[in-house]
Backbone as CSV, one residue per row, in Angstrom:
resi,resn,N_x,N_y,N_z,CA_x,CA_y,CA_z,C_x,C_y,C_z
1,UNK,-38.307,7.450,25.278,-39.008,7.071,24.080,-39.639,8.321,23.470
2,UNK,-39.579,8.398,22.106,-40.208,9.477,21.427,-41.521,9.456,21.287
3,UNK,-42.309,10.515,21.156,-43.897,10.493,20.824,-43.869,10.280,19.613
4,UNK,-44.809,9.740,18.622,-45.585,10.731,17.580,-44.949,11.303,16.737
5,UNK,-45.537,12.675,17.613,-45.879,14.013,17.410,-44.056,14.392,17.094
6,UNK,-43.534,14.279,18.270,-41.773,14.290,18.258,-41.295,13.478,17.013
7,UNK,-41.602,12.590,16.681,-41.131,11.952,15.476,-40.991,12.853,14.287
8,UNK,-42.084,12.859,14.120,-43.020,13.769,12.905,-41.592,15.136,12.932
9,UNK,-41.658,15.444,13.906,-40.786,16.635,13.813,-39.337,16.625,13.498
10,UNK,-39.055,15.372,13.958,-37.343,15.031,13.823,-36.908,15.446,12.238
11,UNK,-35.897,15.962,11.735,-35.065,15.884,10.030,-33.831,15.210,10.381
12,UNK,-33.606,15.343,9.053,-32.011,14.417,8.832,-31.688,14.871,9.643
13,UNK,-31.102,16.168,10.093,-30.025,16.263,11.101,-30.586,16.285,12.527
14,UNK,-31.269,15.643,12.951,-31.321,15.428,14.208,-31.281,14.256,14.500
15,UNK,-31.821,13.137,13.159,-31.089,11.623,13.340,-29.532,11.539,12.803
16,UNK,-29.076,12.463,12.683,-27.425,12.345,12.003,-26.798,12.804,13.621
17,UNK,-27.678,13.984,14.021,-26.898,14.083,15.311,-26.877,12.748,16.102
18,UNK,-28.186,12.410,16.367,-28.069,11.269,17.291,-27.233,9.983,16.899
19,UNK,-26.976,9.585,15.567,-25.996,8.855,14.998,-24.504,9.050,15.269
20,UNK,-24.554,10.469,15.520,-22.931,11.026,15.740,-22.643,11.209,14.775
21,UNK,-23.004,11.254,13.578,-22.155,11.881,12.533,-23.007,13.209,12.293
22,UNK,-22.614,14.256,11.354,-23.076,15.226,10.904,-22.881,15.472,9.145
23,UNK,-23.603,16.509,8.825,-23.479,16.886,7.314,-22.244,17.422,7.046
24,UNK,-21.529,17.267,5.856,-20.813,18.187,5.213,-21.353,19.599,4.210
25,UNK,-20.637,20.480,4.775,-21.105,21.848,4.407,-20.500,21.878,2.478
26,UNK,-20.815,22.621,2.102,-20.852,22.624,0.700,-18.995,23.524,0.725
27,UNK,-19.068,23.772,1.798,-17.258,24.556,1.683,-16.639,24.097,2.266
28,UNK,-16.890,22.825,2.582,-16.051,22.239,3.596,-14.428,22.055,2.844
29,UNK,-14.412,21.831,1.737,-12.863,21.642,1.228,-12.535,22.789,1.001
30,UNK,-12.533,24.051,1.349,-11.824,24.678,0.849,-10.580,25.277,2.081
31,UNK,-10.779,24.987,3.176,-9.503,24.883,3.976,-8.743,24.064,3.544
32,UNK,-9.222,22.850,3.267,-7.645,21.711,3.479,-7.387,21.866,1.495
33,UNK,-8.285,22.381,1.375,-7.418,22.741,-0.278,-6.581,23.848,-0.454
34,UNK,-6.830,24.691,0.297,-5.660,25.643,0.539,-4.646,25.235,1.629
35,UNK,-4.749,24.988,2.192,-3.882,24.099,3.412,-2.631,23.885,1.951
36,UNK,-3.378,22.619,1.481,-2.285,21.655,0.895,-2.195,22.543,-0.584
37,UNK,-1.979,23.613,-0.875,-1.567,24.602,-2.159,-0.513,25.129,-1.279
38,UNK,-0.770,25.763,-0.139,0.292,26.527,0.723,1.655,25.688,0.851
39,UNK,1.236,24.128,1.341,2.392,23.092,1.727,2.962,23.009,0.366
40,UNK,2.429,22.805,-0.541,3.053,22.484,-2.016,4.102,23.839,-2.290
41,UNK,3.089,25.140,-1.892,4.099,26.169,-2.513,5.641,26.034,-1.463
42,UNK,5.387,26.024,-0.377,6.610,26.318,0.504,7.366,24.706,-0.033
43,UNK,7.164,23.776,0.244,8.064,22.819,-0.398,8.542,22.397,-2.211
44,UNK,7.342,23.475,-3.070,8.525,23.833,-3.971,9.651,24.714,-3.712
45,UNK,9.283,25.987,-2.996,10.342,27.360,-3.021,11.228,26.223,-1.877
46,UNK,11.301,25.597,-1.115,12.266,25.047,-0.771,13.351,24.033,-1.344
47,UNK,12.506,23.371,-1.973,13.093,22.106,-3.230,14.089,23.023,-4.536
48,UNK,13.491,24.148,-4.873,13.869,25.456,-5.579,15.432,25.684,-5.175
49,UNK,14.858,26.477,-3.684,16.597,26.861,-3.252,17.715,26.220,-3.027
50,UNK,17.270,24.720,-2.567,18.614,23.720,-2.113,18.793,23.031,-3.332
51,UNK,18.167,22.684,-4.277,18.316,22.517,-5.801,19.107,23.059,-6.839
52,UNK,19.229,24.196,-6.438,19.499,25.283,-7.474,20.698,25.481,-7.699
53,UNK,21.284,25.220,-9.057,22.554,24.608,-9.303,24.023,25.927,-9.033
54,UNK,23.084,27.288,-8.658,23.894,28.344,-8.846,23.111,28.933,-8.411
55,UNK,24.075,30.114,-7.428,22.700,31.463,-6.580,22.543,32.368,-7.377
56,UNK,21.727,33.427,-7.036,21.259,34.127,-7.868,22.130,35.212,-8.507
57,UNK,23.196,35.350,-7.921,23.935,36.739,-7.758,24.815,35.901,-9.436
58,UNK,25.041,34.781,-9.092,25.609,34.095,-10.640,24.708,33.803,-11.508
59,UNK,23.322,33.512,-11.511,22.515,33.372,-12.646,22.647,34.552,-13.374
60,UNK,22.081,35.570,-12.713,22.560,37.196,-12.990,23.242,37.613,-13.599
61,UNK,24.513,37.194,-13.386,25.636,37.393,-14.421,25.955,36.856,-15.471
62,UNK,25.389,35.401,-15.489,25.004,34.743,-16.669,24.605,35.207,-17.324
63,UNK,23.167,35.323,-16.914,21.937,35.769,-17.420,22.479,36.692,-18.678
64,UNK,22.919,38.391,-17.897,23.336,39.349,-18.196,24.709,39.080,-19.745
65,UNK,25.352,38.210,-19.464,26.357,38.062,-20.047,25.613,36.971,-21.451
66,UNK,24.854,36.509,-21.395,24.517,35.916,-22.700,23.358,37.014,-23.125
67,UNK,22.638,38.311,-22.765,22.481,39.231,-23.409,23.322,39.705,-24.322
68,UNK,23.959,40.093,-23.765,25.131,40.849,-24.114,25.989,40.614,-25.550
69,UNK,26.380,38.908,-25.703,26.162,38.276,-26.217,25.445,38.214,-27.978
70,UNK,24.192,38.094,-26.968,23.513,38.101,-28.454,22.779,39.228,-28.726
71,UNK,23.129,40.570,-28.328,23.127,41.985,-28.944,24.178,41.976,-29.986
72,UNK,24.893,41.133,-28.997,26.573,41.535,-30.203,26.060,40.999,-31.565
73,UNK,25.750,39.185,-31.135,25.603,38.915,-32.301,24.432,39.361,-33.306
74,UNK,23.345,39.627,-33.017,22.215,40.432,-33.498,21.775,41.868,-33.415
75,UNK,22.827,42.802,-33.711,22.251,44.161,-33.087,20.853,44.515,-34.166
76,UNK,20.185,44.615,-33.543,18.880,45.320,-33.886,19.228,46.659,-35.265
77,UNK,18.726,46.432,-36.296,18.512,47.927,-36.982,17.632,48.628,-36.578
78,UNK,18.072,49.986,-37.062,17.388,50.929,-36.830,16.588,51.436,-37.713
79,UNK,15.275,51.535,-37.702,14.617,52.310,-38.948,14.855,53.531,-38.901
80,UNK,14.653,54.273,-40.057,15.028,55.786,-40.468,13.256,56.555,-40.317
């Protein structure tokens, strides 16, 4: 049994301890919010690669080849 005097002294967290629960810290989310940014990034770049209608070595050449393209069709003037 508590005194008093012991009462008087107890704060929230020593009746939260004895409850079994405890406080949440003011940073407590910022692990599992990065946690789950990390999971998101790796299962986009994964969803990305097995998705991807063509590898890179052919986007590339695409890519490159509709430059090419539309230099032809638009060459830039030159000012004097």
């Amino acid at each position: 049994m508590l005194t008093l005097k012991q009462l008087k002294n107890l704060d929230a967290d020593d009746v939260l301890r004895t409850l079994g629960v405890q406080r949440k810290g003011a940073n407590d989310w910022v692990a599992p919010a990065l946690g789950g940014l990390l999971l998101g990034l790796l299962v986009g770049a994964a969803s990305a690669l097995l998705l991807a209608p063509q590898s890179g070595e052919e986007l590339r050449a695409e890519l490159l080849s509709r430059l090419d393209e539309e230099k032809e069709l638009n060459p830039l003037e030159e000012h004097a």
